[in-house]
C-alpha positions in Angstrom: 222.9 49.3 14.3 221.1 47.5 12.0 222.3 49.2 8.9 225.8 48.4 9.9 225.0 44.8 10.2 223.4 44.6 6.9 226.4 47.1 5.1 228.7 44.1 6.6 226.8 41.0 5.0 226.4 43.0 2.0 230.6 42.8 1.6 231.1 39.3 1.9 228.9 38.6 -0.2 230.2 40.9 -2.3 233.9 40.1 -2.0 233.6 36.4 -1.5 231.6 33.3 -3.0 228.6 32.0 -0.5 227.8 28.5 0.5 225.4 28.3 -2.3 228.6 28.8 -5.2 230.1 25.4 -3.9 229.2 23.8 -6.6 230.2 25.8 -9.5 234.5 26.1 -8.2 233.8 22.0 -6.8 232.2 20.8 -10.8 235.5 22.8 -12.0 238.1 21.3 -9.6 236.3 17.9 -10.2 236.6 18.4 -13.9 240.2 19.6 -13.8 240.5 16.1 -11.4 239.0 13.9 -13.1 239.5 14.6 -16.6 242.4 16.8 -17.0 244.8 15.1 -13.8 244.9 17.7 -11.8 245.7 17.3 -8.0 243.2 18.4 -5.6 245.4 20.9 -4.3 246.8 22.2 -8.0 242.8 22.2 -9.2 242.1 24.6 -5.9 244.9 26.9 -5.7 244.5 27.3 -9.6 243.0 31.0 -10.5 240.0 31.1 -11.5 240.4 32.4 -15.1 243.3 29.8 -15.7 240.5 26.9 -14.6 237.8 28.5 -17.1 240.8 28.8 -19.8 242.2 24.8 -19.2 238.1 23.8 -18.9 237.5 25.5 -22.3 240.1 24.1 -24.2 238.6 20.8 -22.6 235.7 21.6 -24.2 237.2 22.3 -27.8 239.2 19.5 -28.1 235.9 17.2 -27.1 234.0 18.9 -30.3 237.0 18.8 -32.4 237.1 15.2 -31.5 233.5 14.4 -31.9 233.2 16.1 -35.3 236.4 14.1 -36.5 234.3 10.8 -35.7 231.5 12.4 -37.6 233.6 12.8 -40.2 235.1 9.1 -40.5 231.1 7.8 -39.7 229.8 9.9 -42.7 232.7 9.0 -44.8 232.9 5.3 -44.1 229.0 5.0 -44.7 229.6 6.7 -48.2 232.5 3.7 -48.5 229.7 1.1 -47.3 227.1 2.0 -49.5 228.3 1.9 -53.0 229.9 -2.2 -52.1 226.4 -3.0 -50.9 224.7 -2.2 -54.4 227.1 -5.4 -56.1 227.0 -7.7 -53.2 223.1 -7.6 -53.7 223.5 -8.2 -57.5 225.5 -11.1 -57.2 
């Protein structure tokens, strides 16, 4: 009887998520929420490579962004630099 019982935990685990994955499908739903304007119920009933694929491209366009400012802080302090050298030798 006993190896029956454990055969049957065995497949849910195996075919479902356990209490302990809450929080890897609730950080996704609350990143597809929160940044992304997803509904709650859109977020949820979303499959779960579609959530990874609109979380990724999240992702990208948060690096593309960030190395654009890079971009504009490196080149302004170029800018910055060479005006500094005459307002000191004025």
């Amino acid at each position: 009887m006993s190896k029956v019982r454990l055969a049957f935990q065995w497949a849910l685990r195996f075919f479902g998520l356990t209490p302990n994955n809450k929080d890897l499908y609730l950080e996704q739903i609350y990143i597809l929420m929160y940044h992304l304007g997803f509904t709650y119920q859109d977020a949820y009933k979303c499959p779960v490579w579609q959530r990874f694929w609109f979380i990724n491209r999240f992702k990208k366009e948060l690096e593309d962004a960030k190395q654009q400012n890079q971009m504009v802080q490196s080149q302004s302090k170029r800018n910055t630099s060479g005006s500094r050298i005459f307002s000191k030798s004025f």
